[in-house]
N, C-alpha and C positions, 0 to 999 in steps of 0.2 A: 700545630695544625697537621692532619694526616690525610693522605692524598688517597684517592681511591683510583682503582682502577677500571675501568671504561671500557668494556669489551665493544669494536669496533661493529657489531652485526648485533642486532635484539633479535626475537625469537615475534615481536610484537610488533608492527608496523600502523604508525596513527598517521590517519588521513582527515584532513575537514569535515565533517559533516555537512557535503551539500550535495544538496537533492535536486530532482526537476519537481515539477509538479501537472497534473491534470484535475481540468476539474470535470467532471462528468453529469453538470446536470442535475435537473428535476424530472425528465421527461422519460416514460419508460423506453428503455433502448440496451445498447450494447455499446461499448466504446472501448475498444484495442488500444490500450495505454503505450504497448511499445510490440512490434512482432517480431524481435529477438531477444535473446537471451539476457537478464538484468539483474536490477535489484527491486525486490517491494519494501522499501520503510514502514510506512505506515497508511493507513487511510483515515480520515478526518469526515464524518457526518457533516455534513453541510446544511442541513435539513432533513431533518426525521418526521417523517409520516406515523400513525396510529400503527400501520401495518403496512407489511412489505421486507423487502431482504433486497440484500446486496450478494452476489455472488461473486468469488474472485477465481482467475480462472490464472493458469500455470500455460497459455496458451495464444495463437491469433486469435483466436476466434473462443466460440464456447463450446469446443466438443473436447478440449483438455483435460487434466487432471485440476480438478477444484484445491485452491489450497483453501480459502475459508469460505463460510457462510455467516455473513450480518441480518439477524432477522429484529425485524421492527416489534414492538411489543404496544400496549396499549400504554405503558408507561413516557410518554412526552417528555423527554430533558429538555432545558431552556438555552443552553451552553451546549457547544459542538463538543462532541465526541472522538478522541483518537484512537486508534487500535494500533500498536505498535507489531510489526512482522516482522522486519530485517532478516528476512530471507531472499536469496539467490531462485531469479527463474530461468529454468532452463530453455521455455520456449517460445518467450512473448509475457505479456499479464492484458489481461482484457477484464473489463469490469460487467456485471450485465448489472444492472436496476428497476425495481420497480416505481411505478409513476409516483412522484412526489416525496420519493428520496433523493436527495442530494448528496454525493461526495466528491471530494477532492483526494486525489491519488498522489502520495510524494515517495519516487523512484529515484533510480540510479542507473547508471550506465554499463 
């Protein structure tokens, strides 16, 4: 048998995968997921509309720096949808929606 050796520090740090989560609704509106600095995982469709968008914002509010745009298509999927980001926000993440989209927001701390 031959022994290896085990450097005391990785260069890699694994943490659990867990998330908070929001859900945001069908109704059109705006909903500030967190108003400081975080994580975005991912966002999950809840209910997709004919047409409409989701907008995702780097911010309290919606006058931030946009990190993405979800826009609805005439295409109807039957099964929710996720979009993976695992990106870091520096100022908040606020969701805006239009009427009869539905998502759920899964963040971090």
């Amino acid at each position: 048998m031959t022994s290896v050796d085990l450097q005391p520090y990785s260069l890699v740090t694994v943490f659990p995968a867990v998330y908070d989560y929001k859900n945001c609704g069908t109704a059109a509106g705006t909903t500030t997921v967190q108003s400081f600095p975080g994580y975005l995982h991912a966002i999950t469709m809840t209910q997709r509309a004919a047409s409409g968008k989701i907008i995702i914002y780097d911010s309290a509010g919606t006058s931030g720096t946009v990190i993405g745009t979800i826009t609805c298509g005439t295409q109807v999927f039957s099964d929710a949808n996720t979009w993976l980001f695992d990106v870091r926000t520096l100022n908040g993440l606020t969701i805006a929606n239009d009427a009869n989209v539905g998502v759920t927001v899964s963040f971090g701390k």
